[in-house]
LOGU-367007 format. One line per 5 residues: number of its first residue (from 1); their letters; for each residue x, y, z of C-alpha. Coordinates in pm, whole numbers. Layout:
! residues N
NUM) a) X/Y/Z  ...
//
This chain:
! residues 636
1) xxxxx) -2935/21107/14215  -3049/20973/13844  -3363/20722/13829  -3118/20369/13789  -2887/20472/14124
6) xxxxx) -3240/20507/14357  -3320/20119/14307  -3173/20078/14666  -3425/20265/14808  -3711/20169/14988
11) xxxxx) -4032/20181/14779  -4192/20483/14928  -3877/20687/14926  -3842/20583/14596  -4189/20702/14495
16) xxxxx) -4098/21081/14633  -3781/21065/14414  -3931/20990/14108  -4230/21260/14180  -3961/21549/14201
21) xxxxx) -3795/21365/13915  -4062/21304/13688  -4093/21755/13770  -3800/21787/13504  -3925/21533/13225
26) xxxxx) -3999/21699/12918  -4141/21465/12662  -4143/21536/12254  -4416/21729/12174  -4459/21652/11811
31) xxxxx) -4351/21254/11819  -4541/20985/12001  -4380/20737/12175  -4489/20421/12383  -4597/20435/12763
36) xxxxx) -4215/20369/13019  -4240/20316/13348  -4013/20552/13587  -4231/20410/13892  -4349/20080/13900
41) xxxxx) -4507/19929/14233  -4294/19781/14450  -4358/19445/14675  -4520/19554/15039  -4602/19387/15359
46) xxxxx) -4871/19537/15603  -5055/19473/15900  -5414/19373/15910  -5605/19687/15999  -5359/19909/15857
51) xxxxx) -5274/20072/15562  -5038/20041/15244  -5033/20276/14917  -4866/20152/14603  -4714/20407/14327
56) xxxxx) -4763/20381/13984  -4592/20618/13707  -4540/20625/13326  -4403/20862/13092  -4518/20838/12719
61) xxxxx) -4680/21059/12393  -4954/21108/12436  -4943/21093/12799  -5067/20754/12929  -5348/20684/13204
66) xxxxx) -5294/20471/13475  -5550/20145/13558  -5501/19947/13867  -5654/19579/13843  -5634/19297/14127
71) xxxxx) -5628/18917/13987  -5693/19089/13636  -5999/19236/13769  -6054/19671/13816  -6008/19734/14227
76) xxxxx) -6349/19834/14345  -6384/19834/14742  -6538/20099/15012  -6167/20063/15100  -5935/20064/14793
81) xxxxx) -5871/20416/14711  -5689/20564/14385  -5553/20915/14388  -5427/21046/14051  -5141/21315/13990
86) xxxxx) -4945/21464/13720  -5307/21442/13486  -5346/21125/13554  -4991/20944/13474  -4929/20893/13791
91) xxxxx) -5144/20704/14024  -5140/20595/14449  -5386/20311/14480  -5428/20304/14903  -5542/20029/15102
96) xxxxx) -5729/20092/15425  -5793/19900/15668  -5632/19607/15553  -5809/19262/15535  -5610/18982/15552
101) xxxxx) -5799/18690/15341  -5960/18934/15103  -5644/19185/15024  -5386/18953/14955  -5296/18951/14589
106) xxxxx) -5073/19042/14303  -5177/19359/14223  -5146/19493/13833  -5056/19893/13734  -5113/19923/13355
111) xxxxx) -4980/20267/13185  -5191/20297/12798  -5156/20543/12541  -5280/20548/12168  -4901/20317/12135
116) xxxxx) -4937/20104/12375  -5049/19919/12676  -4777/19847/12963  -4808/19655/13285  -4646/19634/13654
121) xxxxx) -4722/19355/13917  -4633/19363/14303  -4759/19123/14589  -4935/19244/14880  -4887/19048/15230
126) xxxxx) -5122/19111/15520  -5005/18952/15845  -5234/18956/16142  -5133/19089/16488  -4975/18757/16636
131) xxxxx) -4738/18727/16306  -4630/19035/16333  -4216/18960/16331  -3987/19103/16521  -3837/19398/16430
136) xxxxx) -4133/19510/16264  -4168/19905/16201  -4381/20082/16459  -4422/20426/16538  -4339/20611/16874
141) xxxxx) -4442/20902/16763  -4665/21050/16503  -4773/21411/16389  -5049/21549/16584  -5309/21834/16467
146) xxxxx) -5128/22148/16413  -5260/22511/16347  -4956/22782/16256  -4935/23142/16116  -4864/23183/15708
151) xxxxx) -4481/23245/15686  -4392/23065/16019  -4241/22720/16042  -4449/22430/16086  -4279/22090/16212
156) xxxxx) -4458/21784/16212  -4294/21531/16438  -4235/21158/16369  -4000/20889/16508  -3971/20526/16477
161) xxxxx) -3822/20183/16598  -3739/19850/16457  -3458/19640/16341  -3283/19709/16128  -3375/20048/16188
166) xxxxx) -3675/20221/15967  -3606/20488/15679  -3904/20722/15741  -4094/20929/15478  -4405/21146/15427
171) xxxxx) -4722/21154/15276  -4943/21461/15225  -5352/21400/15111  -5220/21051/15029  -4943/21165/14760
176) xxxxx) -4555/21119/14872  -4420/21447/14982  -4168/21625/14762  -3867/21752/14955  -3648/21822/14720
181) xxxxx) -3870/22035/14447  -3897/22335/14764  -3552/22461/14704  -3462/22314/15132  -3777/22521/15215
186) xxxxx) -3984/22164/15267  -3703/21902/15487  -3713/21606/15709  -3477/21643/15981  -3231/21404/16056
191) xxxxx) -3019/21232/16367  -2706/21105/16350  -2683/21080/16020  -3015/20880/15951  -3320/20951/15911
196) xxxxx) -3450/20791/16190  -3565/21120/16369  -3771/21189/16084  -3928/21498/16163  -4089/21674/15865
201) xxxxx) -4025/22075/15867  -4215/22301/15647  -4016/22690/15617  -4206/23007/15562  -4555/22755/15536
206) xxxxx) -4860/22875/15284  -5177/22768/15224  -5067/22492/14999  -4932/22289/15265  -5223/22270/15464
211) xxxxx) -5344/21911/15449  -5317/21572/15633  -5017/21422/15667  -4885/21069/15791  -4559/20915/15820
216) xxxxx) -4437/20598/15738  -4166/20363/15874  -4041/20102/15627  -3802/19825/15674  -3700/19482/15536
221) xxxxx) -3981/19342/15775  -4287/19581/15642  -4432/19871/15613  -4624/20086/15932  -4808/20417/15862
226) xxxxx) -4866/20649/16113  -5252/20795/16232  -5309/21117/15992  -5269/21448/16167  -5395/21760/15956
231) xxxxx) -5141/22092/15915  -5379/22413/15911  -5235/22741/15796  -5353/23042/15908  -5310/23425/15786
236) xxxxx) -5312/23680/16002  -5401/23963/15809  -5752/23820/15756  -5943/23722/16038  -6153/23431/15947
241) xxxxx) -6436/23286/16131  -6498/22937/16013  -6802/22709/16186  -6673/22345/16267  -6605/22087/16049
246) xxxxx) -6494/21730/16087  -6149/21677/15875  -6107/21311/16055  -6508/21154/16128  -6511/20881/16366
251) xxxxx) -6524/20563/16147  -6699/20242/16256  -6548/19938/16343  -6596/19529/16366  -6475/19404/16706
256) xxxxx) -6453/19053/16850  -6633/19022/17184  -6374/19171/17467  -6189/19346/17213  -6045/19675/17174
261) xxxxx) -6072/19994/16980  -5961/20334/16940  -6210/20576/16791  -6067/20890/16653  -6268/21250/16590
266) xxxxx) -6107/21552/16477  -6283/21884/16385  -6128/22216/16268  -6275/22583/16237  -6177/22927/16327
271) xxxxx) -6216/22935/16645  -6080/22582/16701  -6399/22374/16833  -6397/22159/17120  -6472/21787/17098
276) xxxxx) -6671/21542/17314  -6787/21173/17259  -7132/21029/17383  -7298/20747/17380  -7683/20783/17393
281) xxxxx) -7755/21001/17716  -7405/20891/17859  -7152/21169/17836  -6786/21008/17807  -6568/21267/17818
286) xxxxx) -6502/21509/18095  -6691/21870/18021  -6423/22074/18236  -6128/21953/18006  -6261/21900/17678
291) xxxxx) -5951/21911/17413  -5978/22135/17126  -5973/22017/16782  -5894/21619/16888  -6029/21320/17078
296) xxxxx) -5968/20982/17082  -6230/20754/17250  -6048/20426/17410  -6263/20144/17455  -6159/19780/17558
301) xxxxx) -6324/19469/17688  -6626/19514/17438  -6935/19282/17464  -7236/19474/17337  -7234/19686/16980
306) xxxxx) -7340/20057/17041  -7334/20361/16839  -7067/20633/16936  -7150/21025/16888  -6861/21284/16801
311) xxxxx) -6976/21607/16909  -6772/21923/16797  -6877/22284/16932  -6757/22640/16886  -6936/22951/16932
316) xxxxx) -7040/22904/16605  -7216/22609/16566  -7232/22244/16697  -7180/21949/16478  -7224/21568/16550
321) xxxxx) -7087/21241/16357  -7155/20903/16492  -6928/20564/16410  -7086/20206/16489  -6872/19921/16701
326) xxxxx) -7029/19632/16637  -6941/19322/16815  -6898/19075/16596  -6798/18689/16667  -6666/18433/16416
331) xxxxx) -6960/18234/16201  -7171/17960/16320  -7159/17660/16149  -7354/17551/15796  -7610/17320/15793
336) xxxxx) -7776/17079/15622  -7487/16952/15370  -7582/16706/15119  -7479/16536/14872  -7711/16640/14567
341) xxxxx) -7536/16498/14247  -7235/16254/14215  -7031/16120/13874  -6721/15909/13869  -6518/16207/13928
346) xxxxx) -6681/16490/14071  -6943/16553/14364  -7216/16861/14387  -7294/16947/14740  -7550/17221/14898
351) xxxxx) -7600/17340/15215  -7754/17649/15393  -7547/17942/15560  -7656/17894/15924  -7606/18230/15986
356) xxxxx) -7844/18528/16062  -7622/18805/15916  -7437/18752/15569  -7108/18604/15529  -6798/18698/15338
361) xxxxx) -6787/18323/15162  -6735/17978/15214  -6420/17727/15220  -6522/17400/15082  -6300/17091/15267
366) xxxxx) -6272/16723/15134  -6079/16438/15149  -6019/16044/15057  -6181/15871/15357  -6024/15761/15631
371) xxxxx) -5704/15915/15487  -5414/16012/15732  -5361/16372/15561  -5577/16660/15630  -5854/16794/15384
376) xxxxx) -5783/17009/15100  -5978/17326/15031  -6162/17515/14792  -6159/17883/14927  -6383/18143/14813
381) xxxxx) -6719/17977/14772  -6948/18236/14693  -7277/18018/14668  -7404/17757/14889  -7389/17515/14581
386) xxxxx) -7035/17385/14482  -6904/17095/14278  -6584/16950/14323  -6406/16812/14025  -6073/16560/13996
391) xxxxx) -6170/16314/14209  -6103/15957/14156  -6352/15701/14031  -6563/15483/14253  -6365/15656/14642
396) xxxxx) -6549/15705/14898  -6489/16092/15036  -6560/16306/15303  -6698/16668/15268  -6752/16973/15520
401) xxxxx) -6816/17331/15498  -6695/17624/15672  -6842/17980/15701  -6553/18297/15685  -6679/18653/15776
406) xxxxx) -6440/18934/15829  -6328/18823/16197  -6256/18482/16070  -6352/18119/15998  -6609/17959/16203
411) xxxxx) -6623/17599/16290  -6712/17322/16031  -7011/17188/15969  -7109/16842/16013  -6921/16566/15804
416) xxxxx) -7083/16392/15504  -6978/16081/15294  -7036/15984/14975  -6851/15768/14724  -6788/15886/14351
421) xxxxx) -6951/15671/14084  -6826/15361/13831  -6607/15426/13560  -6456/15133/13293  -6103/14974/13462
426) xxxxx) -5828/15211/13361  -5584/14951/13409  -5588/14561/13284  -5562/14254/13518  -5215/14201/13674
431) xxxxx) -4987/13836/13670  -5188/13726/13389  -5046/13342/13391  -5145/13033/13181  -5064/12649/13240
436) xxxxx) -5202/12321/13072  -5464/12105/13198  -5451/11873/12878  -5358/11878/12517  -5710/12097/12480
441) xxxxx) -5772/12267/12831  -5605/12566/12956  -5607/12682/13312  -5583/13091/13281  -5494/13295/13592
446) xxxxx) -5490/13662/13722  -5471/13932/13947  -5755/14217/13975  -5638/14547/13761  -5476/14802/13946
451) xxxxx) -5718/15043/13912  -6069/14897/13884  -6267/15216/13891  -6571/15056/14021  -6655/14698/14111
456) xxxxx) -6592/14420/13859  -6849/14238/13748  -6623/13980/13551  -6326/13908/13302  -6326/13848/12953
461) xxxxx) -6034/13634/12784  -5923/13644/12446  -5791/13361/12267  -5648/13254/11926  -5439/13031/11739
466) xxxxx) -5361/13307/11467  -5290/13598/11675  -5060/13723/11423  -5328/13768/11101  -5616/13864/11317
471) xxxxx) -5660/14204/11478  -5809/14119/11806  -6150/14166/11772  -6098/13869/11579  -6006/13620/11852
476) xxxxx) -6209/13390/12026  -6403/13512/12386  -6489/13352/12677  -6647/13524/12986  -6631/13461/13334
481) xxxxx) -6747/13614/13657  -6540/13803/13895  -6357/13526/14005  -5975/13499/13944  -5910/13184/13714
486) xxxxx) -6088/13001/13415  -6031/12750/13168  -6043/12699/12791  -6165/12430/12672  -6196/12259/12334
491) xxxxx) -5848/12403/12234  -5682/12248/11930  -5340/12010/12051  -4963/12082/11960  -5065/12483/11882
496) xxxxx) -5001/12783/11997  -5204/12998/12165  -5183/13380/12216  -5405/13491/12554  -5523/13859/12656
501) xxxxx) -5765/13904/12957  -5965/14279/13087  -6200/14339/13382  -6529/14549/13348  -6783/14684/13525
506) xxxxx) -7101/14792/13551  -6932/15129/13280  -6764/14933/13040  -6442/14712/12944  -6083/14822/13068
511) xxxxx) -5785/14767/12846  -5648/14439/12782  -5367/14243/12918  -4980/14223/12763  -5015/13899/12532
516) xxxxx) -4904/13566/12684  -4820/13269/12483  -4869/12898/12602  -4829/12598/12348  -5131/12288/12415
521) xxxxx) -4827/12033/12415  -4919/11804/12736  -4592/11846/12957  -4447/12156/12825  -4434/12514/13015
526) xxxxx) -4612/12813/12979  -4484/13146/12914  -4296/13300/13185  -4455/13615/13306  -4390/13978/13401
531) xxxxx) -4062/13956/13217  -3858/14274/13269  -3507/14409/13188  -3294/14644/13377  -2928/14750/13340
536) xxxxx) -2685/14711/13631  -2360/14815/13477  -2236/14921/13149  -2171/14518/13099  -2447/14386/13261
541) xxxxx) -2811/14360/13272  -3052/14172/13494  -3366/14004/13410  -3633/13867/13608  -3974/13685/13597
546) xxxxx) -4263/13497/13736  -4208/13120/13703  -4490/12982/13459  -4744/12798/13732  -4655/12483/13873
551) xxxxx) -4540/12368/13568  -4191/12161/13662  -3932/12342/13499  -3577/12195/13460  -3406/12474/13293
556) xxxxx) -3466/12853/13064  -3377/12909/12744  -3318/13310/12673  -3263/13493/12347  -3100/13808/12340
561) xxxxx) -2944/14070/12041  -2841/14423/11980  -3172/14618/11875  -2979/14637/11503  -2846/14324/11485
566) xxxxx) -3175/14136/11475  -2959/13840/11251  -2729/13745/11539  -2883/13649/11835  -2707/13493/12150
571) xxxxx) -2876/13181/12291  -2815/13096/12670  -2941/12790/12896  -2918/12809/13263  -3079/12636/13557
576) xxxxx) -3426/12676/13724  -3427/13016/13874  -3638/13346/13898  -3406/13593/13783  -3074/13597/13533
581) xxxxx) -2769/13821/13479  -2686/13883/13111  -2271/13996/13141  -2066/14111/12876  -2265/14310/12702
586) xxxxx) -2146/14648/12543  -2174/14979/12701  -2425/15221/12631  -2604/14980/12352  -3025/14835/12334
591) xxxxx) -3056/14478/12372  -3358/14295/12371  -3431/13971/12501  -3685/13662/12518  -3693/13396/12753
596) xxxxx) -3921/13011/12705  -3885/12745/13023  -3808/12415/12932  -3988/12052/13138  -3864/11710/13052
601) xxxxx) -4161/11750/12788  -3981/11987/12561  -3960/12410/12569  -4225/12630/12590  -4338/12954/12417
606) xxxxx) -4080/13252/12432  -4216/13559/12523  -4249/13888/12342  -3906/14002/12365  -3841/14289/12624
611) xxxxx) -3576/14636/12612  -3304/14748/12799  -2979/14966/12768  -2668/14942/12918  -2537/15208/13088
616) xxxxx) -2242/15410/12966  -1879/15316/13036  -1771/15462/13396  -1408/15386/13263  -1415/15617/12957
621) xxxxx) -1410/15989/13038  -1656/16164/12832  -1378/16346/12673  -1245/16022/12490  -1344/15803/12224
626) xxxxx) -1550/15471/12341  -1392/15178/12167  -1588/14855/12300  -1491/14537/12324  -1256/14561/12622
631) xxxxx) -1335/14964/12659  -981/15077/12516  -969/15459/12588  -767/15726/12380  -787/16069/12295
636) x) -990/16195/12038
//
């Protein structure tokens, strides 16, 4: 099998393939050449508590060195474990026990050499116990401790169930076992044609192939590794005597009160010791049939932490190693959250842990007030101090805090509100609208901006005559409170005037209105507003707008033209009404239009003119020439 046909493989298998593999590489001696990966990490899923090893493997001149990093960061955890082979171009970073919060992550393998600098990614998933799916991988039965004479066969047994059914493979001090380098001296057995029955048989054994060894079950559903078991070789023609030793120590654990555990001791020597547990003065295991060389300590519905002494004895010595179970419940509440600096977007908060014994972090949790959806979350809070940015402008919010240790998240604390502070209006006023008292008093109109950003204090309305020559800075003001009308006064008859209105608060001025025209001719409409275009068909467009106020309007006047034909404009009258449908037009073409009311007193002000495109013919295939006027189609 070459490197490219093994891709089907799972990604342990995989990694023992390329090891034997990578055996008959032989790189250029005298030319350098850029890192390659034959073995790049593949995409895992384990269970929380368990274990998962990722392989990593380059070729390249000078040979590279392989780096693992998590989130761009170099792994460094009690329980992240790299072991190198092949001088250090190949690499198995192992994860044990798992963590679900803290080990999920893309994980990075980067391969450098004086050339270059190459990198791998693959995603870790941890699932907890109770989303474990079905089918999962799980072991029925994994190698046990194992003592045989030099040239004798050794078999390690290993079988395993799931759906679809697991591939199994082997690991040996961590690295993937090599089957296929041993000339069929090193094998897994198979059974009916799969290796299912994956029992791992060493031929004519050495001292090289003592070590620990664990199998793993992999499927589509995830990966499982077995409990290590450790081969021991032994030669008869020298008769050793070896004192005890612990190969497996008992290792401590974190329990939730009534949980579980299994605590695991093994010891070797020559003779094999026996092994006991205690726990203070309280002997646990029964002296008249003490195994030899393993014991595994069961211990359910746990309430109260204790410490748990491994005791191994031979005639040559006794030896003791003690693991911890600590009962450990999810984290109490923080306390004291406040609010200790707002702006208009962004609140700082403090609080204090609540909590006797350190935490793993906080999860920072907020929302609008009163809002229907849940909160969102910051996760990962290392400090009891956090600020919260992207919020909008003068909302109130609510804000709670959550402590996470390594059994879980604990309850929330205590809800606190506070509302962001003032910013300037981001939008202007809405149905800005404009009708005559007299010949020199207007009556301006308006609807609070969309987005105020605070509270507004008041409106200010721009004004002139000459809105064409003067920027608007130049115009006339008048302020007014936060009401939603005002007049000008004073105004200059038969002119007309050009009108722009903003809010602002306590921050500063928003932006200012669209411009809206009105003419101080007693009798005469205003300027229609919120005048919009939008096409129907590929003939038709349909405009609408609000009727200038209760000014009595008999009739409109509207304007329209193609956007290059500014010279020939169309001029339509039609009856009272709040909306019109402009038919005829051309396909696929930019009008624009303007629209003035008419009273018995004469016609108004048109507005600015407005856009809109028709749509494209839906009678002429896209494969055809567009001839308008009637939409003749032919073929190009």
């Amino acid at each position: 099998m070459n490197l490219r046909s093994s891709r089907g493989l799972s990604p342990v298998i995989r990694g023992a393939l390329y090891v034997h593999l990578l055996a008959g590489i032989i790189l250029p001696s005298h030319s350098e050449s850029m890192p390659s990966f034959v073995r790049s990490p593949e995409d895992q899923t384990g269970i929380s508590g368990g274990v998962v090893s990722f392989i990593c493997q380059a070729v390249g001149e000078p040979r590279p060195r392989i780096t693992w990093t998590k989130k761009g960061k170099k792994v460094s955890s009690q329980r992240f474990e790299v072991k190198e082979f092949d001088g250090g171009s190949g690499s198995v970073l192992r994860i044990q026990p798992l963590r679900t919060n803290r080990d999920e992550a893309i994980y990075e393998c980067t391969a450098t050499n004086s050339m270059a600098e190459i990198t791998s990614t693959a995603k870790l998933n941890v699932l907890e116990e109770d989303q474990i799916p079905h089918g999962f991988p799980t072991i029925d039965m994994g190698p046990q401790l194992k003592v045989v004479e030099r040239t004798t066969t050794a078999t390690m047994l290993c079988a395993a169930s799931g759906n679809p059914d697991p591939e199994i493979f082997w690991f040996k001090d961590m690295l993937p076992v090599d089957t296929s380098s041993t000339n069929g001296r090193i094998k897994q057995l198979r059974s009916g044609g799969t290796p299912i029955r994956g029992a791992l048989q060493i031929e004519n054994s050495n001292m090289s192939d003592e070590g620990k060894y664990e199998c793993v079950a992999v499927n589509s559903a995830g990966t499982r590794f077995s409990s290590p078991a450790n081969l021991y070789v032994r030669d008869q023609r020298e008769v050793r005597r070896v004192p005890p030793r612990f190969s497996i120590p008992p290792t401590s654990h974190e329990v939730m009160p009534g949980g579980s555990v299994n605590l695991t001791c093994v010891a070797v020597g020559s003779p094999m010791p026996f092994v006991k547990w205690v726990s203070g003065e309280v002997q646990l295991s029964q002296e008249d049939h003490l195994p030899v060389g393993r014991n595994v300590l069961e211990l359910t519905n746990i309430y109260q932490s204790a410490n748990y002494t491994c005791v191994a004895m031979s005639d040559l010595g006794v030896i003791e190693a003690t693991a911890q179970v600590v009962v450990k419940a999810l984290p109490k509440k923080p306390i004291f959250l406040g609010v200790v600096e707002t702006t208009a977007t962004s609140v700082t908060l403090s609080w204090e842990s609540g909590n006797s014994e350190p935490v793993s972090y906080f999860l920072v949790q907020y929302r609008p007030k009163l809002s229907d959806n849940g909160f969102q979350e910051v996760d990962g809070v290392a400090s009891t101090r956090y600020s919260i940015g992207g919020l909008s402008p003068f909302f109130e919010y609510e804000f709670r805090v959550l402590a996470v240790n390594s059994v879980g998240r604990g309850p929330p604390s205590n809800i606190v509100e506070t509302r962001t502070g003032e910013q300037a209006p981001s939008s202007p006023p809405l149905q800005v609208q404009a009708r005559l008292l007299s010949s020199t008093t207007i009556l301006v109109q308006w609807e609070p901006p969309e987005e105020p950003n605070g509270r507004i204090l008041g409106y200010r309305i721009y004004y002139s005559s000459e809105a064409t020559s003067n920027p608007t800075s130049h115009w006339q003001l008048h302020n007014t409170d936060d009401s939603k009308f005002t007049t000008l006064s004073g105004l200059t008859p038969d002119v007309t005037y050009s009108l722009r209105v903003l809010g602002f608060t306590s921050v500063g001025d928003g932006p200012l209105s669209d411009v809206l025209q009105i003419k101080t001719q007693q009798g005469v409409p205003g300027q229609p507003s919120e005048f919009e275009a939008e096409a129907e068909l590929d003939t038709r467009i349909m405009l609408s707008w609000l009727w200038p106020v209760q000014d009595p309007i008999i009739s409109y006047e509207l304007l329209y033209w193609e956007a290059n034909k500014a010279a020939d404009k169309h001029r339509v009258t039609f009856s009272a009404a709040g909306s019109y449908a402009v038919e005829g037009l051309k396909p696929d073409t930019q009008y624009l239009f303007s629209l003035a009311a008419r009273s018995e007193k004469g016609l108004g002000v048109f507005t600015q003119p407005v856009e809109a495109r028709t749509t494209q013919s839906s009678e002429c295939h896209t494969t055809y020439t567009k001839i308008f006027k009637g939409c003749e189609c032919r073929d190009n």
